[in-house]
DRENKOL-232539 format. One record per residue (C-alpha): z, y, x; residue in one letter. Coordinates in steps of 0.05 Angstrom, whole numbers, plus 5000, padded with zeros to 4 digits. Example, Ala and Ser with C-alpha at 12.3 -4.5 7.8 and 13.67 -1.06 7.14 Angstrom:
// DRENKOL-232539
515649105246a514349795273s
//
This chain:
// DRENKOL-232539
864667621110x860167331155x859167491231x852467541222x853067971158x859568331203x854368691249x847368711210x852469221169x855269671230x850569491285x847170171276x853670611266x856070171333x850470421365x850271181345x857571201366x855270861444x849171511448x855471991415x859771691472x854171941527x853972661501x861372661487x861973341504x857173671460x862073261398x867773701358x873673341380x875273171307x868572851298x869072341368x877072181348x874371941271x868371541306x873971281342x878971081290x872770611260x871070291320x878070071324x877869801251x871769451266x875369171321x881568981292x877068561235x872768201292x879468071327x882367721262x877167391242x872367261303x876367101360x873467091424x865967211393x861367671430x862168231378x870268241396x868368301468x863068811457x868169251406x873169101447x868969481508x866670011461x873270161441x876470221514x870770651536x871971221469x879671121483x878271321564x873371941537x878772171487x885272111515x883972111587x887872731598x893472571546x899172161527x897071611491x902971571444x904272301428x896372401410x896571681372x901772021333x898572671311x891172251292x894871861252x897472401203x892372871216x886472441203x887371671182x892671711130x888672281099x882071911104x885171301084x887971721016x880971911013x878371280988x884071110937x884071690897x882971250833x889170890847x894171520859x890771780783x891871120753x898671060780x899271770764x897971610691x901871110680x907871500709x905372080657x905971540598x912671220611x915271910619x912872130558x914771430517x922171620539x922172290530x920272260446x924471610445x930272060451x927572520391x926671860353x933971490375x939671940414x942971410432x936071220466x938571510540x945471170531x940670520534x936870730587x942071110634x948670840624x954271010572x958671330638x952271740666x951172000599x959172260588x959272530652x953272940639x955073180570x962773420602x958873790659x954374130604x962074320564x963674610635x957474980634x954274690702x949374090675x947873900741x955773840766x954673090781x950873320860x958373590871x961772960873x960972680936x959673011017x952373231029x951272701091x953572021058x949972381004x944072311041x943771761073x945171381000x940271720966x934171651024x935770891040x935170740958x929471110943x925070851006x927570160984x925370360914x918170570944x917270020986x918669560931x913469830882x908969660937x910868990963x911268770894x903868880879x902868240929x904567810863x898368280819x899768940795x903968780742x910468780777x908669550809x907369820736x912969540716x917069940772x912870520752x914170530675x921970450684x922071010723x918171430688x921471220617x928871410655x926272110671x922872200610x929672010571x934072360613x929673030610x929472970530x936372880522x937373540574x933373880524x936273700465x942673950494x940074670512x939774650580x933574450593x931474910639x937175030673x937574250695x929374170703x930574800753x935374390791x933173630784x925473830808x928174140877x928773510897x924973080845x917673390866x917673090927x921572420896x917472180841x910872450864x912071950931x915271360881x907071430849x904571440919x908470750933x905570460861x899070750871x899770230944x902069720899x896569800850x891769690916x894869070943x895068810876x887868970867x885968620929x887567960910x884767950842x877868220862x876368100943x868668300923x864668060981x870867911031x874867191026x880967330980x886367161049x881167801081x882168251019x889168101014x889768321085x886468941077x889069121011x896068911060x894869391113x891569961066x898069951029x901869941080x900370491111x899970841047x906370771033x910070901112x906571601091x911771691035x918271661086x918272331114x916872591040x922872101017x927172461072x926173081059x927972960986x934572600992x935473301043x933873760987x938373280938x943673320981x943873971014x940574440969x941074100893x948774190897x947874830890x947474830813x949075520801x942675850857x937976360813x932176120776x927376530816x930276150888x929775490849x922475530817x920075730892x921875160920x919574720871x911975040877x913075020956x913674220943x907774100893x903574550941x905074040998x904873440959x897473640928x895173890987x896273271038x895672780991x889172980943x885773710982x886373511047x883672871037x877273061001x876573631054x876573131114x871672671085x866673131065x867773401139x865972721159x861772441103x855172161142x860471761189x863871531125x858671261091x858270611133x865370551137x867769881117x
//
């Protein structure tokens, strides 16, 4: 994008933040730290791409005098902290909603491919699981605890296995989208073709609900997070097939960044899976009623942060948004 074409685009937003900046206090907090957030955007795209110009300087100015209004009786790094979470990962969700469906879907379909390719071929989740994984489960299912196999090893090397593989996992659905989206649906549908086998065959031994009541303690947060990740992948892919009115090295970047940050928002969810895995999954035997709470606990957070909250914060800040870049 053109300087020129750079501020005939945000010239007017810059200057309705300067007159909110002069009648800071009559501003919600909420509304003066979002003005804030794309003033810093703005400023991090003239950096990149117009060194040393006058509209770096001025943004640069701009920026310095919100940050003093805002934070002047604050740590910096405690408050950066909360705005992050609290308002630009949700307001960044906000505007790929598309992409968490579509990756969403496509998750839905591989699941469902693996879970009637069982019906069609038993021998379908010895293909896709492993002969051992397989005759492990089926001699915990003899003993009568389908889920035996969280037993096998201590809770904290537990955890620490689990969380470093599935982040690596994540964050390769998303770095892989850098070569198109191809290679992130392709992480996406053997995923969701694994579960979708592995639940089938669960079923088709009996003990479907016993197992789903156990696997989904942790699996809410796990394989909702592994879509987030493709969903990022799907964006940086997208960025460099269609830049629209940006050079493709700019999209990329963006679509880079976007992703990015998309995806660091899945750790703490990754965490706290490989916790409940480790800690609380082993515990095969718990009662249904203890099991299905905690598994509508996790889809409550998971929808609310990553699709309610979103939608609620940009409507809150919808005329701001509407120039956003």
């Amino acid at each position: 994008m053109r300087e020129a074409a750079f501020i005939k685009k945000n010239k007017d937003r810059w200057a309705s933040f300067e007159n909110s900046l002069k009648e800071s206090k009559k501003l919600m907090p909420d509304e003066l730290a979002n003005l804030y957030l794309q003033v810093v955007n703005d400023l991090s795209f003239a950096q990149t791409y117009y060194t040393r110009s006058k509209t770096a300087l001025y943004l640069n100015d701009l920026a310095r005098k919100a940050h003093f209004s805002i934070y002047k009786n604050k740590k910096e790094k405690s408050n950066r902290i909360i705005t992050f979470w609290k308002y630009e990962l949700p307001l960044l969700f906000s505007h790929y909603q598309r992409d968490l469906l579509l990756s969403f879907l496509i998750f839905g379909l591989a699941m469902g491919i693996g879970f009637f390719s069982v019906y069609q071929d038993v021998d379908f989740t010895r293909v896709i699981m492993g002969d051992a994984y397989v005759d492990m489960t089926l001699e915990n299912i003899r003993e009568g605890d389908p889920m035996g196999v969280y037993h096998h090893q201590s809770a904290v090397p537990m955890f620490l296995g689990i969380a470093a593989n599935n982040i690596k996992v994540g964050f390769y659905a998303f770095i892989s989208g850098i070569l198109t989206p191809i290679l992130s649906v392709v992480i996406l549908f053997q995923n969701g073709v694994m579960l979708g086998s592995f639940d089938g065959f669960l079923i088709q031994q009996g003990v479907g609900l016993q197992a789903n009541s156990i696997i989904w303690i942790h699996g809410v947060f796990e394989i909702f997070v592994i879509i987030v990740c493709g969903a990022a992948g799907l964006i940086l892919g997208k960025s460099l097939l269609f830049p629209h009115t940006y050079t493709r090295l700019q999209s990329v970047q963006r679509g880079f960044w976007d992703g990015m940050k998309i995806c660091f928002s899945t750790v703490p969810f990754f965490l706290v899976a490989a916790f409940l895995e480790s800690f609380v999954t082993r515990h095969s035997q718990m009662p249904l009623p203890v099991a299905w709470i905690v598994i509508a606990v996790s889809i409550c957070i998971i929808v609310f942060y990553y699709i309610i909250y979103p939608r609620k914060i940009r409507r809150k800040f919808e005329p701001n948004l509407q120039n956003l870049q």
